[in-house]
C-alpha positions as CSV (number, residue, x, y, z in Angstrom):
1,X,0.0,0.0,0.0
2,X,1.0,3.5,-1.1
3,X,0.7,6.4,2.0
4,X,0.2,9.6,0.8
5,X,2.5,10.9,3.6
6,X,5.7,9.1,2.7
7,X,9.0,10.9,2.2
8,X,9.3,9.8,-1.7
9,X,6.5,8.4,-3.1
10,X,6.4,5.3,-4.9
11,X,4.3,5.9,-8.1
12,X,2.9,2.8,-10.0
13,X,2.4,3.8,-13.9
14,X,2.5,2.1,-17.1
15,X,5.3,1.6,-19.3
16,X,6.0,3.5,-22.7
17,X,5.0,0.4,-24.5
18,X,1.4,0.1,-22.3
19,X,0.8,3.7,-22.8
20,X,1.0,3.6,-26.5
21,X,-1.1,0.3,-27.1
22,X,-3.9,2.4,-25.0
23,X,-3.3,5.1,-27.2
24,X,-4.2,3.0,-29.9
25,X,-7.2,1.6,-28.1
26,X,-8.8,5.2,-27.7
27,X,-7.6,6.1,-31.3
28,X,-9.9,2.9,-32.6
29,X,-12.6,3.4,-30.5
30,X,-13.0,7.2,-31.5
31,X,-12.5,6.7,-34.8
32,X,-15.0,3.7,-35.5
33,X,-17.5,5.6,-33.0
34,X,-17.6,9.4,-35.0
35,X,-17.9,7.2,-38.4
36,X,-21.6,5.4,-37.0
37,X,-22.9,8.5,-35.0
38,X,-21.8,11.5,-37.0
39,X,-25.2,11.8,-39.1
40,X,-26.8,11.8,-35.2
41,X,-24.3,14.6,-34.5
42,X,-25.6,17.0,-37.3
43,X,-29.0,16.6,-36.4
44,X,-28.4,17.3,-32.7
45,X,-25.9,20.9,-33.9
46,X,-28.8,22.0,-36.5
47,X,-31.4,21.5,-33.3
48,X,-29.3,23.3,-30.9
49,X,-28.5,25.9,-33.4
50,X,-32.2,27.3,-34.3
51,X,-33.6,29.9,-32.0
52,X,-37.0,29.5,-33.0
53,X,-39.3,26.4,-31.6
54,X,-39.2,23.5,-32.5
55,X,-42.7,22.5,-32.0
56,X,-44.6,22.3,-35.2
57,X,-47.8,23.9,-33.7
58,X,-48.7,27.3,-35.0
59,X,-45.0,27.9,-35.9
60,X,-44.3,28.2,-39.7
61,X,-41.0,29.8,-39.3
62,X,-39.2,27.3,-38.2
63,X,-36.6,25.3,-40.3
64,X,-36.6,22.0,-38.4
65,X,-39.2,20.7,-36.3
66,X,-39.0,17.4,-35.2
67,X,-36.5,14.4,-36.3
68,X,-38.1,13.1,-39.3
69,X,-38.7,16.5,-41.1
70,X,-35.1,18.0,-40.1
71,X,-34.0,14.2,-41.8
72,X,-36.3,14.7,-45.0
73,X,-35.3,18.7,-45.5
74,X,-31.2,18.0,-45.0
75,X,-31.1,15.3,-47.8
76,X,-33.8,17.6,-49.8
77,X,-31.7,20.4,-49.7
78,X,-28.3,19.1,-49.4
79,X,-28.0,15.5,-50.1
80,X,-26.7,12.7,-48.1
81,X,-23.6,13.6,-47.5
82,X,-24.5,16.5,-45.4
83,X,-25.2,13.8,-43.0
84,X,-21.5,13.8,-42.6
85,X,-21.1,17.3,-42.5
86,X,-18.1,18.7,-40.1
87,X,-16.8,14.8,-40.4
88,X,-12.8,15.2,-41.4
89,X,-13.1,17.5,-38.3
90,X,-15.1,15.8,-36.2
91,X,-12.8,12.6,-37.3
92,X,-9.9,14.2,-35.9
93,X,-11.6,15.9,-33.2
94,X,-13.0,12.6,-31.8
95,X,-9.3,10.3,-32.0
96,X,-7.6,13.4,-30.4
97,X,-9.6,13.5,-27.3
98,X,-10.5,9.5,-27.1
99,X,-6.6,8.9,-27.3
100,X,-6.1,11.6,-24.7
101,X,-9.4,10.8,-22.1
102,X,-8.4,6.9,-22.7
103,X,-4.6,7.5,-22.1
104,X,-4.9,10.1,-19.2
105,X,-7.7,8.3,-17.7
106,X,-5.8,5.2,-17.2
107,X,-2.7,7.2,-16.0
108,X,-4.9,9.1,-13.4
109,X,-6.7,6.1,-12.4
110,X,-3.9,4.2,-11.4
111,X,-2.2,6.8,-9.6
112,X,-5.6,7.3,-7.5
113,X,-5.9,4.0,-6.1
114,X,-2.5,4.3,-4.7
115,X,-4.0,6.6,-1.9
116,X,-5.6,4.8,0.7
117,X,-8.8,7.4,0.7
118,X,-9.0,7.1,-3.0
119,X,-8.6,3.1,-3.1
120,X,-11.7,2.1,-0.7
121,X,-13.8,5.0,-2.9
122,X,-14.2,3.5,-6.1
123,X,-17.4,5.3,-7.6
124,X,-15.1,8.6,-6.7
125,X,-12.2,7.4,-7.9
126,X,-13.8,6.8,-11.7
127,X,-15.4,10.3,-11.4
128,X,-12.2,12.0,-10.6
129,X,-10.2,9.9,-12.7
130,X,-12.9,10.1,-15.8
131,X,-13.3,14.0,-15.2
132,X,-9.7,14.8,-15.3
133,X,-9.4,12.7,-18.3
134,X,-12.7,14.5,-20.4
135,X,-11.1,18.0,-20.0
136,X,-7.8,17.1,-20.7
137,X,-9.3,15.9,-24.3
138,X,-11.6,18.9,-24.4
139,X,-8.4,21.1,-24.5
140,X,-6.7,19.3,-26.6
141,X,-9.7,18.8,-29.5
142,X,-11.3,22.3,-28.9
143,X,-10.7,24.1,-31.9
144,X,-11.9,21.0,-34.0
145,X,-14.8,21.4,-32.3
146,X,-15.8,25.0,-32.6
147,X,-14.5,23.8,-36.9
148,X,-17.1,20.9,-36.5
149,X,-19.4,23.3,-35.3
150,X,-19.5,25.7,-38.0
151,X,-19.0,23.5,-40.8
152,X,-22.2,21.7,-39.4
153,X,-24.0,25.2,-38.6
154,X,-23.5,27.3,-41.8
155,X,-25.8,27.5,-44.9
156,X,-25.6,24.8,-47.5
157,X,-23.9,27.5,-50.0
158,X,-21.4,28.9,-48.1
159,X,-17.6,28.3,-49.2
160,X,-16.8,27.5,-45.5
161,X,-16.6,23.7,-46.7
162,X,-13.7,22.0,-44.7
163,X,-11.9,22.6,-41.6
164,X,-8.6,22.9,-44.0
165,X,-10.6,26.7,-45.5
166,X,-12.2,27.4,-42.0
167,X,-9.2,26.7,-39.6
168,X,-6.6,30.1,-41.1
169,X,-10.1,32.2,-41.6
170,X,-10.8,31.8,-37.8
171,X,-7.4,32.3,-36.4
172,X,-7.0,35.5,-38.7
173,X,-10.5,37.1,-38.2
174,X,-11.1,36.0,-34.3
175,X,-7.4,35.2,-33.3
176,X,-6.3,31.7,-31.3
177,X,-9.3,32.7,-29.0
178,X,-11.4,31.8,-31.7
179,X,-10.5,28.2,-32.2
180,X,-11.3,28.1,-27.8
181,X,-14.6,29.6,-27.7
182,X,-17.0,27.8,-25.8
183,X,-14.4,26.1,-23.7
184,X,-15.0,27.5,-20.7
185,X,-18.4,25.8,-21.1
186,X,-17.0,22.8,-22.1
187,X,-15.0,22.2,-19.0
188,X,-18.2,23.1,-16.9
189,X,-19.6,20.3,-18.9
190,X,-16.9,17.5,-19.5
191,X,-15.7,17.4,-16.6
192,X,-18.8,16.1,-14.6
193,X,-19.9,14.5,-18.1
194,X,-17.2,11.9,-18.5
195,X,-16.6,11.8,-14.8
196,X,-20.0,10.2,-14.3
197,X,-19.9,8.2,-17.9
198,X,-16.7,6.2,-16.3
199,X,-18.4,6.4,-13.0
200,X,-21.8,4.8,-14.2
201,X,-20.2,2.6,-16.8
202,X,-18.0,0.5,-13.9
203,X,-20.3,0.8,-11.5
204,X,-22.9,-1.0,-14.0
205,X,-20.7,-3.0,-15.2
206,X,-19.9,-4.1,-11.9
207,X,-23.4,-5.5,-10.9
208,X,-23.8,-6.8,-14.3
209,X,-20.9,-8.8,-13.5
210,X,-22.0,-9.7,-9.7
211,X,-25.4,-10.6,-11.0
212,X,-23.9,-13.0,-14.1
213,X,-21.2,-14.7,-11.8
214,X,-18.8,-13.1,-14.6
215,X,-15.4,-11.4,-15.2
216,X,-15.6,-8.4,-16.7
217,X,-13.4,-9.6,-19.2
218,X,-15.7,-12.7,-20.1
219,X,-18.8,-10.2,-20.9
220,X,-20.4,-10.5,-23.8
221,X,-20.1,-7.2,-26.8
222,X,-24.2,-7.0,-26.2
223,X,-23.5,-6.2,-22.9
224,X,-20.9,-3.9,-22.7
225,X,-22.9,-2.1,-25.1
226,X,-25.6,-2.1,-23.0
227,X,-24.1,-0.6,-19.9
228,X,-22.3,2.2,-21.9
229,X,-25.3,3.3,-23.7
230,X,-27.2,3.8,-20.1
231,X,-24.0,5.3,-18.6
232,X,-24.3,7.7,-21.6
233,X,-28.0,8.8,-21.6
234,X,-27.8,8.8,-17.5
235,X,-24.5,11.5,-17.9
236,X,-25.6,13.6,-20.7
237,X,-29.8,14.3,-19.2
238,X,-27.9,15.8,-16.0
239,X,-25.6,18.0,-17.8
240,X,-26.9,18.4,-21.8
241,X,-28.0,22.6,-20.9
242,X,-24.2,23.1,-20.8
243,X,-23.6,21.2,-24.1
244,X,-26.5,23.5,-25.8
245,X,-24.8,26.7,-24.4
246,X,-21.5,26.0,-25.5
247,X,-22.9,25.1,-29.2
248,X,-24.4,28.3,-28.8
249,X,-21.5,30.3,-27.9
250,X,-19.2,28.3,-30.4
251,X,-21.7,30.3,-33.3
252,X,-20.9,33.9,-32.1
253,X,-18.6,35.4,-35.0
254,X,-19.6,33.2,-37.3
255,X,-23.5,34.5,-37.7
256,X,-24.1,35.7,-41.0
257,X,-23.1,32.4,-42.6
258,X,-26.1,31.4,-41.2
259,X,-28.8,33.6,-42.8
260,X,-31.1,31.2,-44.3
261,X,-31.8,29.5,-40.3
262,X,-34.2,32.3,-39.0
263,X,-32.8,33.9,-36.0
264,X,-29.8,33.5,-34.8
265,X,-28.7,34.4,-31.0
266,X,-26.2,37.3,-30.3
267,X,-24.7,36.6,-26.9
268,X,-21.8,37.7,-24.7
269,X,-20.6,34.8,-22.2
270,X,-22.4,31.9,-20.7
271,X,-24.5,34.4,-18.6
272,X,-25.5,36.4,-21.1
273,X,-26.2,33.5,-23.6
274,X,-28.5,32.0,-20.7
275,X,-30.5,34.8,-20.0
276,X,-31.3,35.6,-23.5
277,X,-32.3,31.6,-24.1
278,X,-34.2,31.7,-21.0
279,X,-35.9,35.4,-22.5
280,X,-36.4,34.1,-25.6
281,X,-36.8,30.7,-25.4
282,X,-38.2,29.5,-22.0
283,X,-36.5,26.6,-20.3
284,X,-37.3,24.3,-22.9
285,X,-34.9,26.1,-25.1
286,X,-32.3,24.4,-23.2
287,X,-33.1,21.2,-24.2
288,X,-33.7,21.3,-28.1
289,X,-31.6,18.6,-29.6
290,X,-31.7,16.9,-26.6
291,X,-33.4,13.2,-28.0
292,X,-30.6,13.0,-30.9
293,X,-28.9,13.8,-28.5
294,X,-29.8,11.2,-26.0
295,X,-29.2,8.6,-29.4
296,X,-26.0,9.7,-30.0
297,X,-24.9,10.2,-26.4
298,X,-26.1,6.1,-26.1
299,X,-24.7,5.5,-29.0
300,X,-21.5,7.0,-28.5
301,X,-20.5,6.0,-24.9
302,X,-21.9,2.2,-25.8
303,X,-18.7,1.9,-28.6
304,X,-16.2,3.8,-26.9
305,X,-16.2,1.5,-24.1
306,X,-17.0,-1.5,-25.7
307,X,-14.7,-1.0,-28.7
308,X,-11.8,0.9,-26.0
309,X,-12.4,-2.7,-23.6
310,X,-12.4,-4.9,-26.2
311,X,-8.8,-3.5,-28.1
312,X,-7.7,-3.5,-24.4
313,X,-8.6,-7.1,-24.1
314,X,-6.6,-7.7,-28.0
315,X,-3.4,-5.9,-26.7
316,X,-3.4,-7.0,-23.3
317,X,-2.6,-3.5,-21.9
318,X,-3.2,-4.4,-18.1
319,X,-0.8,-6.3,-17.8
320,X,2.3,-4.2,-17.9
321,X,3.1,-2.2,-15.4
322,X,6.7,-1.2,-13.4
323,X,7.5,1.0,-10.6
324,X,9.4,3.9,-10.8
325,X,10.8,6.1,-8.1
C-alpha cells in the first residue's frame, strides 16, 4: 500500500510500450464511434443551433421541427452527405480526445488508487479519474470542435466547406481565442460528463458482473454495449444545458453564414447566452436537440467502451506495469 504521507512516493504507472497500445485503443474506439454517430451529430448541432421552436404547432417559421422533417429537409436540400457534415473535423476531433481521455484516464486512475482514501472509494475514484481525463481531451480537440461546429452550422452555400478553409479564416479574423470559444463551457460540462460516464459505466458494469457470476473480461459485446449506452443517456440528461450553451457560444462570430436558419442568437458569455435563451426561449430552449442527443450520447458511450475494452482485451494493456521512483 501507497501512503500519501511518505517521504518519496512510490508511483505505479504504465510503461511506454502500455501507454501507447492504449493510445491505440482510444484512437480505434474514437474513430469507429464518429464514423456510425456522425449523421446523429448534425442533427443534434442544427437543433441546438435554431432559436426559434421547435414544435410544429402554430409555428411556420421554423426550419426544423422534429426528427423526421429535419431528416427529409437536409437530404432535400443538401443531399446525403450532409449527413457527414463537419466529419474530417469531427474525425480528428474525436481520436484526439479518445486517445487523450483513454490515455490520461488510465494514468490518473492508477495513480488514484495508490491513496488509501482514494482506493476504498471506487465510484469517486472513476469520477475523478474520468473527469480529469474529459477536460484534458476537451483542451486538446477544442478548436476541431468549434471547426465541426461551424461546418455543421452554416448555410448549405457557403464556401466555409472544410476545416482545411475554416481553420486560417478563424485564427486570422477571431485570433487563437477563436478556435477556444465555448471552452469554458466545455469544461463546466466534461468534466462532470465523463466523470459520471466512467463512474456509471463501472459501477454498472460491476453488478452486471456480480449478477452474471462473470469477469468483466468474459462479458459479452451485447452487454458492454448495453451498460455504456445507459452510462451515456444517464450522464448527458444531467448536464446536456451546458452542451447546448457552448454550441451556442461556439456560433458567435460566425453569424451571418447562417442567414437562411431564422434567427440566430447574439450573446456575450455563458451568462448572457443564458438569460437571453431563458428570455427568448423558455426553459425548454435548453433542451432542443436533446433526443438525438440522448441517441447519439447512447450510441456514443456504448462503442467507446465497448470498442476501448475490447482493443484493451486484444493488446493486453493491463498487464504491464513497473515502478518507478
Amino acid at each position: 500500500m501507497v501512503h500519501e504521507d511518505s517521504a518519496h512516493l512510490q508511483i505505479q504507472h504504465y510503461s511506454a510500450w502500455t501507454q501507447m497500445k492504449q493510445a491505440i485503443s482510444g484512437a480505434a474506439s474514437g474513430f469507429i464511434t464518429r464514423t456510425f454517430t456522425q449523421p446523429l451529430d448534425v442533427l443534434k448541432i442544427r437543433f441546438q443551433l435554431q432559436v426559434e421552436p421547435v414544435a410544429t404547432r402554430g409555428v411556420s417559421q421554423s426550419k426544423y421541427t422534429s426528427i423526421a422533417q429535419a431528416c427529409r429537409l437536409i437530404y432535400r436540400e443538401e443531399g446525403l452527405l450532409a449527413f457527414w457534415k463537419g466529419h474530417n473535423a469531427g474525425q480528428i476531433l474525436t481520436m484526439t480526445y479518445a486517445i487523450m481521455q483513454f490515455w490520461s484516464y488510465e494514468q490518473i486512475e492508477l495513480r488514484l488508487r495508490q491513496y488509501p482514501y482514494m482506493s476504498t472509494r471506487t465510484n469517486l475514484t472513476h469520477f475523478v479519474a474520468g473527469g480529469s481525463a474529459g477536460c484534458l481531451g476537451a483542451i486538446a480537440s477544442m478548436p476541431f470542435d468549434v471547426i465541426r461546429t461551424r461546418v455543421v452550422g452554416q448555410d448549405h452555400n457557403q464556401r466555409h466547406s472544410s476545416m482545411f478553409r475554416l481553420l486560417p479564416i478563424i485564427a486570422q479574423e477571431e485570433g487563437v481565442q477563436g478556435l477556444f470559444r465555448g471552452l469554458g463551457t466545455t469544461l463546466l460540462q466534461i468534466g462532470p460528463l465523463i466523470g459520471f460516464n466512467f463512474m456509471f459505466y463501472h459501477y454498472i458494469t460491476d453488478l452486471v458482473t456480480k449478477m452474471s457470476g462473470h469477469d468483466h473480461q468474459k462479458l459479452s459485446i451485447a452487454t458492454s454495449l448495453l451498460t455504456g449506452a445507459a452510462s451515456g443517456v444517464l450522464s448527458k440528461v444531467i448536464l446536456y444545458p451546458l452542451d447546448f450553451i457552448k454550441k451556442r457560444l461556439q456560433l458567435q462570430g460566425f453569424l451571418n453564414a447562417r442567414r437562411s436558419f431564422g434567427h440566430n442568437q447574439t450573446c456575450h458569455g455563458i451568462i448572457d447566452c443564458m438569460k437571453k435563451t431563458l428570455q427568448e426561449e423558455k426553459i425548454s430552449g435548453f433542451y432542443k436537440g436533446m433526443y438525438p442527443t440522448l441517441m447519439k450520447s447512447g450510441l456514443t458511450t456504448a462503442f467507446y467502451f465497448s470498442i476501448y475494452d475490447a482493443f484493451k482485451e486484444l493488446l493486453k494493456v493491463d498487464e504491464d506495469k513497473t515502478l518507478a521512483d
